[in-house]
N, C-alpha and C positions, 0 to 999 in steps of 0.2 A: 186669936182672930176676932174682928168686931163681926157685930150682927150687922144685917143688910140694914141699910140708911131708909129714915123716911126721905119718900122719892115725891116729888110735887114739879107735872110742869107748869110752865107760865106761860101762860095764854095771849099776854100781848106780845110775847117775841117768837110766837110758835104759829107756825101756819092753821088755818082751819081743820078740823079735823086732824090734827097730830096729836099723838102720841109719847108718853113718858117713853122714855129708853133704860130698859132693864138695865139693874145695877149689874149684873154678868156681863152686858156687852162692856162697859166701863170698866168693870177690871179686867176684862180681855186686852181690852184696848190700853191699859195701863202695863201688862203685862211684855205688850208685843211691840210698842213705841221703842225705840231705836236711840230717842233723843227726846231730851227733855229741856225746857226753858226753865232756869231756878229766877225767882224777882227777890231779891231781899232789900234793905233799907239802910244806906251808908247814916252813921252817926249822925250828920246833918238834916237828915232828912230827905235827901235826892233817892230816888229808887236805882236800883243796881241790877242788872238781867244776863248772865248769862248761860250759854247750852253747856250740859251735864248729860252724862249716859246713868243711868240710877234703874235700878230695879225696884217691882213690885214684889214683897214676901211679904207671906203672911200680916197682912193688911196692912204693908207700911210701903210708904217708896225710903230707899237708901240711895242714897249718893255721897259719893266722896271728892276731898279736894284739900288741895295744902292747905298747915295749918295759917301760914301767911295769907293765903291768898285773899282777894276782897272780901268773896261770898264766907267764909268762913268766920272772916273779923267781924262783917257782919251781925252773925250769925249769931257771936261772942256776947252782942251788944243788945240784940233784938231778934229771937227765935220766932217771928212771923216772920212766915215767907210762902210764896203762892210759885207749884210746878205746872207750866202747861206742854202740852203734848196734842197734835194732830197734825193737822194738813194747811200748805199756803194758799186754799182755793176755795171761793166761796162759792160754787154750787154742786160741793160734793163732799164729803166727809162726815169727821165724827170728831170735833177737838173737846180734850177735858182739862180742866181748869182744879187741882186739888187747891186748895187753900189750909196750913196749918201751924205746928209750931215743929222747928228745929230741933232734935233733942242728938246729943253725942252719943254716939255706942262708943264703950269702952270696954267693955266685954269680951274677950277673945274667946270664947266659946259664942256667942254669938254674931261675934264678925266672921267667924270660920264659917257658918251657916251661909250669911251675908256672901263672902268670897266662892261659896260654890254656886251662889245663885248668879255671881258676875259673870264667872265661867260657863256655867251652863250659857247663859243667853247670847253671852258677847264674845266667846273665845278666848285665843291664848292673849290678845292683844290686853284682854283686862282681868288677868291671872295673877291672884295677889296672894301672897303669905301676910300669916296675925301676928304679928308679935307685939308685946306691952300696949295693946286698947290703940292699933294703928294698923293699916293693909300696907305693905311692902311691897311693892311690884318696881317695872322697868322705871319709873318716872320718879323713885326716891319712896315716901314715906306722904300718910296720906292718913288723914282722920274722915270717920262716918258721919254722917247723919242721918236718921230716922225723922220723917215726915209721917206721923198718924193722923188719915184726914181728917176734920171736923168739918167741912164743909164742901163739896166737889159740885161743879157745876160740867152738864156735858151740851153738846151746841151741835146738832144734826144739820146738816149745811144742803141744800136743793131740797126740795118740792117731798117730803115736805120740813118744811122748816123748824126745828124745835130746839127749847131749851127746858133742860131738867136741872132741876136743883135735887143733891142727896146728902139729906143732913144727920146727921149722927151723934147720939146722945152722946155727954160728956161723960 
């Protein structure tokens, strides 16, 4: 696990009088998000976005997805990629923004880790077996990624307004 991030907010996008938002409400909120936006970067250079269900463990988000698929080939080609998570409404919530690098778990010892924390949070719908450095479930065969953030921003939405930045040594 990383240590807690230097936490700085920014004053021109934060109401008067606001406040940083503790890095615990952020991993909470990392934790209990439902659905996540992945952005990655097709070869070209066009940005690529779409929703992934992914887990917080032990200070990484995982998510999975075929090895065809966009976000993956992506992935392949350029391990920057930014997950956001929160709410569609602007005077109320809590959205966070991680920003990182893509890395493959291959590990079945650590995707077994990875598949009880799917289960715990998501149920039987996302119930995978490890076999050969890949999760096994209803939908075929499916490779990890590990997101360690290096930079997360969080965006407090109504009165009062705030944006925290949490940056974390390399």
């Amino acid at each position: 696990m990383r240590p807690n991030p230097h936490t700085t907010l920014h004053p021109q996008f934060s109401s008067h009088g606001a406040d940083a938002r503790g890095w615990e409400e952020v991993e909470r909120r990392l934790e209990e998000a439902e659905l996540f936006w992945v952005s990655t970067v097709r070869p070209g250079g066009r940005p690529h976005v779409t929703p992934v269900v992914a887990v917080w463990h032990r200070g990484a988000l995982y998510f999975s997805t075929g090895p065809e698929e966009r976000k993956a080939l992506n992935l392949a080609d350029n391990p920057a990629c930014v997950l956001t998570t929160g709410c569609n409404q602007w005077s109320s919530g809590f959205d966070v923004v991680v920003e990182g690098r893509a890395r493959r778990v291959g590990d079945d010892a650590h995707l077994g880790g990875i598949a009880d924390a799917y289960r715990e949070k998501y149920g039987q719908p996302w119930s995978f077996d490890v076999s050969e450095g890949q999760f096994l479930g209803e939908g075929g065969k499916s490779i990890v990624f590990e997101v360690r953030p290096v930079t997360v921003f969080g965006f407090g939405k109504g009165e009062p307004f705030s944006q925290t930045r949490y940056r974390f040594d390399a």
